[in-house]
KOLNU-16466 format. One line per field, with one value per residue (C-alpha): residue number from 1; residue in three letters; x, z, y. Coordinates in steps of 0.02 Angstrom, whole numbers, plus 50000, padded with zeros to 5 digits. Layout:
<rs>
num	[NUM | ...] .
residu	[ALA | ...] .
c1	[X | ...] .
c3	[Z | ...] .
c2	[Y | ...] .
</rs>
This chain:
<rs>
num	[1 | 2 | 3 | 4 | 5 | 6 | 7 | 8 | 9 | 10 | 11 | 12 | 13 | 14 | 15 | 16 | 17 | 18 | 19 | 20 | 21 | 22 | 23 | 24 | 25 | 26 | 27 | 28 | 29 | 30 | 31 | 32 | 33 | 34 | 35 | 36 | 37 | 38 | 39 | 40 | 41 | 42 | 43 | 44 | 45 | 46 | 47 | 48 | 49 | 50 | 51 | 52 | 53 | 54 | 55 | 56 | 57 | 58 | 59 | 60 | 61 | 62 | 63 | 64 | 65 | 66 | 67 | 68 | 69 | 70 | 71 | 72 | 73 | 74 | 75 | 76 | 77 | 78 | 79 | 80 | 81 | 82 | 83 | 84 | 85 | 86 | 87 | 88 | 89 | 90 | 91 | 92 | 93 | 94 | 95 | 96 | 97 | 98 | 99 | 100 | 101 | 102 | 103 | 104 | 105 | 106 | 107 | 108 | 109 | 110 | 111 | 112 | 113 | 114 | 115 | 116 | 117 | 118 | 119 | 120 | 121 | 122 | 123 | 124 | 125 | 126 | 127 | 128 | 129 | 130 | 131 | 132 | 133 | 134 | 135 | 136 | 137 | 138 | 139 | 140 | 141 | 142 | 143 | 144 | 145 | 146 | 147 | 148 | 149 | 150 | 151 | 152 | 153 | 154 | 155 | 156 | 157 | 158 | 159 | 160 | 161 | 162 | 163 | 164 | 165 | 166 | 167 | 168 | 169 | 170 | 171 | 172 | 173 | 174 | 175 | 176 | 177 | 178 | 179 | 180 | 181 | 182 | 183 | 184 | 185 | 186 | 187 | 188 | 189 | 190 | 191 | 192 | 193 | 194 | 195 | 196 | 197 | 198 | 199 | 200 | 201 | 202 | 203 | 204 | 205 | 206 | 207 | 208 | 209 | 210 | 211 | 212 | 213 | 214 | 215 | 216 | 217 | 218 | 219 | 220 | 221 | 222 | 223 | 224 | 225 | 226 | 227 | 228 | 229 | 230 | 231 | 232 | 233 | 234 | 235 | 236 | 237 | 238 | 239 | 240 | 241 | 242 | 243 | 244 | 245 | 246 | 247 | 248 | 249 | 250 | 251 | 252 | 253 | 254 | 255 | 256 | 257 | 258 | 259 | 260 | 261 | 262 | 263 | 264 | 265 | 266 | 267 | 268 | 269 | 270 | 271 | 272 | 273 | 274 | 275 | 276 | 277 | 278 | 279 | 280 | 281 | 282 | 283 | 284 | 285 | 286 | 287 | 288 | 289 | 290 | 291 | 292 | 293 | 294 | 295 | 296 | 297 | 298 | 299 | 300 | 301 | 302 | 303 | 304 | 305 | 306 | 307 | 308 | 309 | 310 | 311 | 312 | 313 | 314 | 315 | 316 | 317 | 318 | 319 | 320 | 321 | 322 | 323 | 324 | 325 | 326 | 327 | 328 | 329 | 330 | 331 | 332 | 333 | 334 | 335 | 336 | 337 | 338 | 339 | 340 | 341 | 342 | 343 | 344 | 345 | 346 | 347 | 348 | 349 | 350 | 351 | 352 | 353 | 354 | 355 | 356 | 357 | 358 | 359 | 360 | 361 | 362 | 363 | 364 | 365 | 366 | 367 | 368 | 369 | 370 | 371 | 372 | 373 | 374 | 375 | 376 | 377 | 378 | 379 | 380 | 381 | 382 | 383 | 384 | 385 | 386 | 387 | 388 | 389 | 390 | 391 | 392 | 393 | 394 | 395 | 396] .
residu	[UNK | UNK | UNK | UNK | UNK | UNK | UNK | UNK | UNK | UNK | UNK | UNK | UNK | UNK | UNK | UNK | UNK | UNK | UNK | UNK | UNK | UNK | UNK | UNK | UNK | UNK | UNK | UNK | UNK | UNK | UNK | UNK | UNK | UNK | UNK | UNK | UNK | UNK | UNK | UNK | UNK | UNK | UNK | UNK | UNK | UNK | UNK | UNK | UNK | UNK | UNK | UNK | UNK | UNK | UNK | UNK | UNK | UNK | UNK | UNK | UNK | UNK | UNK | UNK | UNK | UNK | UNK | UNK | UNK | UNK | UNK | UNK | UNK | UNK | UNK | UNK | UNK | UNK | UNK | UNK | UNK | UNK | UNK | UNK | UNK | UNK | UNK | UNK | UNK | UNK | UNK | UNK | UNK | UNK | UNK | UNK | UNK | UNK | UNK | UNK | UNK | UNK | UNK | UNK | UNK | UNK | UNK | UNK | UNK | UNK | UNK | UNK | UNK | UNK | UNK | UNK | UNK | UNK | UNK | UNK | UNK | UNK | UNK | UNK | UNK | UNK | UNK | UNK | UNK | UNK | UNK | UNK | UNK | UNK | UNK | UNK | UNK | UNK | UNK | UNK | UNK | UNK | UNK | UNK | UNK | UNK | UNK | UNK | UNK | UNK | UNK | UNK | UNK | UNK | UNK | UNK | UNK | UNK | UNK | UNK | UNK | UNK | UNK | UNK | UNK | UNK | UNK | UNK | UNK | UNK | UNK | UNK | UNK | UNK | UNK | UNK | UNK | UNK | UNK | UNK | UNK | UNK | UNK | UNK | UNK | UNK | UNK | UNK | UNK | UNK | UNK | UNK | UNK | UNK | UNK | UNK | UNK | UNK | UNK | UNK | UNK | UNK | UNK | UNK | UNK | UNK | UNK | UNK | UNK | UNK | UNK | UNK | UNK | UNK | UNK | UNK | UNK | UNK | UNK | UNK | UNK | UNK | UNK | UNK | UNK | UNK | UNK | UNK | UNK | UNK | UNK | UNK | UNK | UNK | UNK | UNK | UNK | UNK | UNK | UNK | UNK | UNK | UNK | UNK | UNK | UNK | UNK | UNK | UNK | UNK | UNK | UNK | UNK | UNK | UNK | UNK | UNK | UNK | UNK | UNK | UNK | UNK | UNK | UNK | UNK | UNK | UNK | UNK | UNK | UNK | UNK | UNK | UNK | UNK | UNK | UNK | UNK | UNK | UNK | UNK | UNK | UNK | UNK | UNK | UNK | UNK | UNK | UNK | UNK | UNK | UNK | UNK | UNK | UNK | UNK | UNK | UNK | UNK | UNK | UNK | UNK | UNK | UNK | UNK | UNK | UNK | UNK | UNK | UNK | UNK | UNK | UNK | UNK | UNK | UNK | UNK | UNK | UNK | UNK | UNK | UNK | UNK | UNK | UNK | UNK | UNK | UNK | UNK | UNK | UNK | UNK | UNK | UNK | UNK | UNK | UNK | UNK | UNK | UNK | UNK | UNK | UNK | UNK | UNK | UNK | UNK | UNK | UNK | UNK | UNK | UNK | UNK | UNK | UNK | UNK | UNK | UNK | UNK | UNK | UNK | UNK | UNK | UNK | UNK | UNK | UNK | UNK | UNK | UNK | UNK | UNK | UNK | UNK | UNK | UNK | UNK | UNK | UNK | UNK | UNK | UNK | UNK | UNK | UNK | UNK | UNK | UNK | UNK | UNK | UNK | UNK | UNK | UNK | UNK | UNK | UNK] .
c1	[50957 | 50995 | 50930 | 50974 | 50903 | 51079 | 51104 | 50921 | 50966 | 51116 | 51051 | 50904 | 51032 | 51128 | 50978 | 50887 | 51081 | 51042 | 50869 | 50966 | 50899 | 51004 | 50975 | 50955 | 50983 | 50972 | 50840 | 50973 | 51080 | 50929 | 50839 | 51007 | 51033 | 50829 | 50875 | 51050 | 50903 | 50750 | 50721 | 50603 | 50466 | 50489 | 50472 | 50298 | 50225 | 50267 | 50168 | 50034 | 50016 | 50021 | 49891 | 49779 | 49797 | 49750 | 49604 | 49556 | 49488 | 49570 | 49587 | 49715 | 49813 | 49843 | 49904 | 50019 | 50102 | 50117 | 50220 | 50339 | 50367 | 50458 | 50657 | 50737 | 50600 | 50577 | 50748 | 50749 | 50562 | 50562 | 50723 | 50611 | 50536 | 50702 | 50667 | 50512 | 50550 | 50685 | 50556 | 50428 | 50519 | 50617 | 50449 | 50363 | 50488 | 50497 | 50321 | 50330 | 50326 | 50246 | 50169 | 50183 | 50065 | 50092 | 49999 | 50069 | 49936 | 49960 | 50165 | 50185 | 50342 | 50387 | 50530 | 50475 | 50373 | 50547 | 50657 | 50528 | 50533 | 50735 | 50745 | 50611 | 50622 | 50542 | 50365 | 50246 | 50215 | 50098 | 50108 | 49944 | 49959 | 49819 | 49984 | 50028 | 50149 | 50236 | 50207 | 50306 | 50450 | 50421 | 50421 | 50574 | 50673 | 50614 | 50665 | 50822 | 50855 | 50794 | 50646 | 50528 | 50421 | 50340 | 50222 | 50123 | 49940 | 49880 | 49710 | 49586 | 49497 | 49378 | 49296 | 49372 | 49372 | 49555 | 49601 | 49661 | 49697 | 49831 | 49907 | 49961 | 49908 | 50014 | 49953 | 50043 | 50008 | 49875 | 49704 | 49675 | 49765 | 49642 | 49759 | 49656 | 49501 | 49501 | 49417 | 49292 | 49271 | 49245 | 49058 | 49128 | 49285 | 49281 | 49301 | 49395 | 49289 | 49196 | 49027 | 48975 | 48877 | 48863 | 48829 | 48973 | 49079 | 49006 | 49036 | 49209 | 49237 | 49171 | 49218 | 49430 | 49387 | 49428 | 49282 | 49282 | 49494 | 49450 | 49317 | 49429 | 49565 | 49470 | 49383 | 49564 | 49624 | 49625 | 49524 | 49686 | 49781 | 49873 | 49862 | 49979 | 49948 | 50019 | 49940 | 49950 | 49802 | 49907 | 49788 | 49665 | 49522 | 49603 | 49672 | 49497 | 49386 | 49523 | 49526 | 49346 | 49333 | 49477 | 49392 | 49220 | 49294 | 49345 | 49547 | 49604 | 49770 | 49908 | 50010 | 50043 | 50028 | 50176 | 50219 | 50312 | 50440 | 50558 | 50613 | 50573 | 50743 | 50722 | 50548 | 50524 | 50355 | 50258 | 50167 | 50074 | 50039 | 50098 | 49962 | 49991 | 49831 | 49722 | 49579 | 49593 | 49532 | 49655 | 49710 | 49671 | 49698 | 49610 | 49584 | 49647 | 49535 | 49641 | 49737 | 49938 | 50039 | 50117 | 50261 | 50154 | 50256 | 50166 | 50060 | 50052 | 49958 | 50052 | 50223 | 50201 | 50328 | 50264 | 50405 | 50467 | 50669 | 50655 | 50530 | 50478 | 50417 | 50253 | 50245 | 50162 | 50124 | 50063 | 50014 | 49979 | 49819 | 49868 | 49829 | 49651 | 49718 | 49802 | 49670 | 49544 | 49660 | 49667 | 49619 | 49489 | 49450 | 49384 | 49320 | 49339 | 49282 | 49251 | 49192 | 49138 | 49094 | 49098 | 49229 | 49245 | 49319 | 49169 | 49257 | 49186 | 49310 | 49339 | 49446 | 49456 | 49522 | 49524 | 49624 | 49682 | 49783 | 49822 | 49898 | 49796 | 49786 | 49715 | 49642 | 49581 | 49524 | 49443 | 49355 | 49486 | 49608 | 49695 | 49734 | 49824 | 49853 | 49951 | 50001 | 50071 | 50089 | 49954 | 50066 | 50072 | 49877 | 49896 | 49977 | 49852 | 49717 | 49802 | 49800 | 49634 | 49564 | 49712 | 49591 | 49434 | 49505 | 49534 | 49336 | 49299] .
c3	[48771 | 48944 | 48904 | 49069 | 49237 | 49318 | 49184 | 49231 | 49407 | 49405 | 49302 | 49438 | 49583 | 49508 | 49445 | 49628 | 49696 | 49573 | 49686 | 49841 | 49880 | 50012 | 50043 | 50240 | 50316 | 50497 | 50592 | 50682 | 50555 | 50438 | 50604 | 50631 | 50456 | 50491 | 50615 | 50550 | 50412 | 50489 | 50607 | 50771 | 50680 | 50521 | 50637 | 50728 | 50567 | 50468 | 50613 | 50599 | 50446 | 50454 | 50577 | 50477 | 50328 | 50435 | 50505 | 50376 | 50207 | 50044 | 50063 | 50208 | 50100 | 49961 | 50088 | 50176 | 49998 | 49957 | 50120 | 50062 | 49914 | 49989 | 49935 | 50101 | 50149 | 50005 | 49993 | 50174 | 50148 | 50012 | 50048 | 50166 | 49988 | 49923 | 49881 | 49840 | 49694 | 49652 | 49667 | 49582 | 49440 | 49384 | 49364 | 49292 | 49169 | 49112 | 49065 | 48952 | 48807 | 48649 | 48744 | 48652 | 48771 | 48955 | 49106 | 49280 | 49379 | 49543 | 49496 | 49671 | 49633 | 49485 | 49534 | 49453 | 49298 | 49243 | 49265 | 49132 | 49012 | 49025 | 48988 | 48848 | 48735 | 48604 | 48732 | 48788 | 48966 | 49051 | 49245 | 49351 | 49503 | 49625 | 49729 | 49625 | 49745 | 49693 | 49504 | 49508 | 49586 | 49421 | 49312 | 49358 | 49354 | 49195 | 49146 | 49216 | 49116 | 48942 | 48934 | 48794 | 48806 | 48970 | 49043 | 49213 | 49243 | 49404 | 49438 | 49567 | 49495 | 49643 | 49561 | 49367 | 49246 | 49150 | 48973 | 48851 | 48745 | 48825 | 48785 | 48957 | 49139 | 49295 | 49465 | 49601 | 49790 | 49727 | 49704 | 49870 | 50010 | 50172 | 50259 | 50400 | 50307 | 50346 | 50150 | 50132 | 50292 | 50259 | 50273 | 50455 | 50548 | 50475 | 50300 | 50192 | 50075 | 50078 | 49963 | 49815 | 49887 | 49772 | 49882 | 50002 | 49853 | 49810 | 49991 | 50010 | 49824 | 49871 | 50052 | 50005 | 49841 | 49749 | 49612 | 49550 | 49533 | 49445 | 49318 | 49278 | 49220 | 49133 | 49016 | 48971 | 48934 | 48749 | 48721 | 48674 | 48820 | 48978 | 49157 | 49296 | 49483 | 49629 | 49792 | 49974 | 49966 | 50015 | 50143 | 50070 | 50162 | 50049 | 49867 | 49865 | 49830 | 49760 | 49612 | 49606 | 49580 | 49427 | 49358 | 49373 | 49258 | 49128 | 49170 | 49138 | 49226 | 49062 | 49195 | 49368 | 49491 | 49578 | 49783 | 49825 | 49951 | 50004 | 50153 | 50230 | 50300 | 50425 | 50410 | 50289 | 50186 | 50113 | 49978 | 49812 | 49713 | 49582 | 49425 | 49243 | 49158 | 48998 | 48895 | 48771 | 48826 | 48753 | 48851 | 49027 | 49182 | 49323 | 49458 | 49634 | 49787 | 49898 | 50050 | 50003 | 50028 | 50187 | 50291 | 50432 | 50507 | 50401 | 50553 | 50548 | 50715 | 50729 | 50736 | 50872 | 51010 | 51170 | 51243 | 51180 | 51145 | 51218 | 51391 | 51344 | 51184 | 51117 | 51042 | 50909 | 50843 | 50696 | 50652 | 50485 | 50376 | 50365 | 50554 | 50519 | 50428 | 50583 | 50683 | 50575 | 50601 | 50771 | 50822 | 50977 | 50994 | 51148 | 51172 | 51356 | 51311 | 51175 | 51129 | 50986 | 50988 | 50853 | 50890 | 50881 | 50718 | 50650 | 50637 | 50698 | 50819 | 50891 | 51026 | 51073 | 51225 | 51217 | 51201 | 51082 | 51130 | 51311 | 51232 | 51272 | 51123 | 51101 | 50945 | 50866 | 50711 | 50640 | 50492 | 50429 | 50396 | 50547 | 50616 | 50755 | 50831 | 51001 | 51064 | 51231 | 51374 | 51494 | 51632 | 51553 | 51491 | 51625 | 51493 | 51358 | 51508 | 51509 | 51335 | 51320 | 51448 | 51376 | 51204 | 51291 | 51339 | 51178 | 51146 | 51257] .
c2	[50264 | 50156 | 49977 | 49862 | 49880 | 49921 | 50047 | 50151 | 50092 | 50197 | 50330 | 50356 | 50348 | 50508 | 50589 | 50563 | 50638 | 50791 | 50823 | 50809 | 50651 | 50547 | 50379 | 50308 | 50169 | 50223 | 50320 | 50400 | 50448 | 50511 | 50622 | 50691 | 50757 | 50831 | 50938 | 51014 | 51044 | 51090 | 51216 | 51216 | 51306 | 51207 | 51058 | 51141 | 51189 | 50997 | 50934 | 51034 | 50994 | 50818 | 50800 | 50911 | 50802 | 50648 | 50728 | 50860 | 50859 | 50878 | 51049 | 51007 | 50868 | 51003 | 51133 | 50986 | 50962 | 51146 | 51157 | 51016 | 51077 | 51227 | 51198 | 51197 | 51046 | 50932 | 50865 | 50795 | 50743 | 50654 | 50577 | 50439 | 50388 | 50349 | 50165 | 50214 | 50301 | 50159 | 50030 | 50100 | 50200 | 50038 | 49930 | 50076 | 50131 | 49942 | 49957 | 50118 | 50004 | 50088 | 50221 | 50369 | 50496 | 50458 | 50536 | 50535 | 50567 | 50653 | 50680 | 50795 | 50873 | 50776 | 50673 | 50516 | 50617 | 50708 | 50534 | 50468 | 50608 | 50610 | 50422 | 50412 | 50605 | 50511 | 50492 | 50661 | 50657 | 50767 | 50759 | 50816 | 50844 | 50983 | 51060 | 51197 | 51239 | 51070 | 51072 | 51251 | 51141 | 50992 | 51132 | 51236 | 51050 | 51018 | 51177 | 51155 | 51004 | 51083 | 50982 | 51017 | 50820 | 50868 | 50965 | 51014 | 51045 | 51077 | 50980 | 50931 | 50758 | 50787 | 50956 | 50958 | 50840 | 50784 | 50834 | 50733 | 50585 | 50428 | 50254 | 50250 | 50321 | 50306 | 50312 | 50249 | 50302 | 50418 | 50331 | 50246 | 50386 | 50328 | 50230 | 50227 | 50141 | 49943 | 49921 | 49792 | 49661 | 49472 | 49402 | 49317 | 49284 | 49110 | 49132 | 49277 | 49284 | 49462 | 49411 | 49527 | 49670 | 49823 | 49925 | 49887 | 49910 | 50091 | 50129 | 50064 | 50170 | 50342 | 50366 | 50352 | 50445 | 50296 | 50304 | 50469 | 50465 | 50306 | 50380 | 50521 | 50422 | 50314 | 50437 | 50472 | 50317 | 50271 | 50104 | 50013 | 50108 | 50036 | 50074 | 50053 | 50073 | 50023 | 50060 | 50049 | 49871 | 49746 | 49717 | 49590 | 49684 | 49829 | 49746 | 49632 | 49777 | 49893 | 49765 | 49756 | 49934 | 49906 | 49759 | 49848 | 49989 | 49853 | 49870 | 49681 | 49600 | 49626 | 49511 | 49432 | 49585 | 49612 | 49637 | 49755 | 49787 | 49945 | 50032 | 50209 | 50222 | 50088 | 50020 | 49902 | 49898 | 49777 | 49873 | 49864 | 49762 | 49864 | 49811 | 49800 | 49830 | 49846 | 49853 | 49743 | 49583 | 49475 | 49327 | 49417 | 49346 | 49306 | 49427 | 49323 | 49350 | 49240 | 49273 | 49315 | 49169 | 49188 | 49133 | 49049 | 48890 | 48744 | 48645 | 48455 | 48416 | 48240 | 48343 | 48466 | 48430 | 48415 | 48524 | 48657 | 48688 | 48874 | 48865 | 49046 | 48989 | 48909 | 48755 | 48829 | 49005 | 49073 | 49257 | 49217 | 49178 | 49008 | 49005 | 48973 | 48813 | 48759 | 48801 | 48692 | 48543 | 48528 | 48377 | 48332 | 48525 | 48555 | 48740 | 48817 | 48975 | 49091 | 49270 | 49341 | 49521 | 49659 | 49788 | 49997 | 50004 | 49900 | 49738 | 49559 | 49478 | 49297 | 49229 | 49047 | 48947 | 48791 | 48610 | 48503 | 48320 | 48388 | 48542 | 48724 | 48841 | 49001 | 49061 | 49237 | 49279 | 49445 | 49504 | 49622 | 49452 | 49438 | 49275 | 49211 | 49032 | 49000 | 48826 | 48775 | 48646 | 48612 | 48695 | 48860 | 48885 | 49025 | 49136 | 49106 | 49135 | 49313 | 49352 | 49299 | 49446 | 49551 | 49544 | 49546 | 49687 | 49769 | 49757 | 49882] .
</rs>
């Protein structure tokens, strides 16, 4: 049995090879290798199907992943999750502990699922997934590696129930799929905190499909059991009520939640946190409702220079929640103008002009936990004058 990191590190890189996983660096280099691979009407009929899923309902997800799962597509497909499945399979295969019954809920095509049940044959692992096109795809590579600890059940959590007894449920990237939903806003654009309405919570919980996923696997999970997830709530407007929804349920922090980070060949992304939780009560932490510490430039009004070392740079600037923080210490603020207007999307925006110690500064600030602080000269307030409209703008 592998014990050190670089050991199952190794062993995932070579089993990941055995898919036909390749690992990117470059756009280029990986689009290239996509269409030596793909032809036009593969092409056509992937972004069909993507668009579909965005727009469509879950009927149109399952057909999206029944198309990947064809052989000649999944390799270069899932080949963008690369790090992905190094990421998350090292932290997750750290925490199989004494887990002797393990479900992998929504497994796709099994990559992940099978590394498991190679590394541990002394664990059962059941992998659920509703693509049955993909679970044929887990199966015949479990087959292929004489597996006899895991098996497949194809499942819809959003019309069937689960079967089953487990010490331990993964779900990562599987419980909270509406990228496009903000999540929960903040009671203003002054403050982050987002209040304790139950019925904004129900809301956020059934229209991403979080609460019935969430039930499911719950009724599963053996009152001494352990759960991890990881999903895509880094957002605070996300994670806040995504952790509600856990804590709600009675899943306790088992430790510090962890950020994570990988890349999708070249894009890098800030995901997670990937979450280490229980049942049992003992010594729990406390769930943390503030903003992520950030890399913001720390702000000490007596410190700004009054020119700046690059002319096409701002004295100041900070895109960060710590922003507000900066904002709050300005000193003398004198507003020219302001708006505050509730967007589209639903959230409440701000934007400031004002001065501050003969410096101009423009300031905007949103209920989804976006913050943003400008600082320049006197002579070029023009520019903040034009980003100001610019966002007025964006109102409309």
């Amino acid at each position: 049995m592998l014990c050190s990191s670089d050991e199952i590190r190794t062993a995932l890189r070579e089993y990941l090879a055995w898919w036909g996983l390749r690992h990117f660096s470059s756009d280029r280099e990986y689009f290239a290798w996509q269409r030596q691979q793909f032809s036009s009407e593969d092409l056509q009929q992937l972004a069909l199907h993507v668009e579909r899923k965005r727009t469509g309902d879950r009927r149109d997800e399952i057909a999206f992943y029944d198309l990947a799962a064809q052989p000649r597509l999944y390799p270069v497909l899932y080949s963008q999750r690369y790090e992905y499945y190094e990421e998350i399979g090292l932290r997750t295969a750290a925490h199989l502990g004494q887990a002797k019954e393990v479900l992998d809920f929504g497994c796709g095509i099994g990559v992940l699922t099978i590394f498991y049940a190679r590394l541990f044959p002394e664990k059962n692992f059941v992998g659920v997934d509703r693509s049955s096109a993909s679970l044929a795809v887990a199966q015949e590579k479990a087959d292929k590696l004489g597996l006899r600890n895991i098996r497949f059940e194809c499942v819809d959590v959003e019309t069937e129930s689960l079967s089953g007894s487990y010490d331990l449920v993964v779900a990562t990237h599987v419980l909270v799929q509406a990228e496009q939903d903000h999540g929960l806003p903040s009671r203003s654009w002054r403050t982050f905190d987002r209040g304790h309405s139950p019925s904004q919570q129900l809301s956020f919980e059934r229209r991403i499909g979080l609460a019935i996923r969430l039930d499911r696997l719950c009724r599963v999970l053996n009152q001494s059991g352990r759960m991890i997830v990881s999903e895509k709530t880094r957002q605070l407007a996300r994670r806040v009520p995504f952790q509600r929804a856990l804590a709600k349920r009675g899943l306790q922090l088992a430790e510090r939640p962890a950020l994570i980070r990988y890349r999708t060949v070249e894009e890098v992304v800030d995901d997670g946190p990937f979450y280490v939780l229980d049942r049992k009560g003992e010594a729990a932490l406390n769930w943390d409702e503030d903003p992520e510490q950030d890399q913001g430039q720390p702000f000490d009004p007596d410190a700004v220079s009054t020119s700046a070392g690059d002319v096409d740079m701002p004295l100041y600037e900070n895109h960060w929640p710590s922003a507000q923080t900066a904002w709050e210490q300005l000193k003398d603020r004198e507003v020219i103008r302001e708006t505050t207007r509730q967007a589209a999307d639903g959230r409440q925006v701000h934007a400031e002009r004002g001065r501050s110690r003969g410096w101009q500064y423009l300031y905007c600030a949103n209920t989804f936990d976006q913050r943003q602080l400008v600082i320049v000269e006197e002579a070029r307030s023009a520019m903040l004058d034009e980003y100001y409209q610019e966002i007025l703008r964006g109102f409309t």
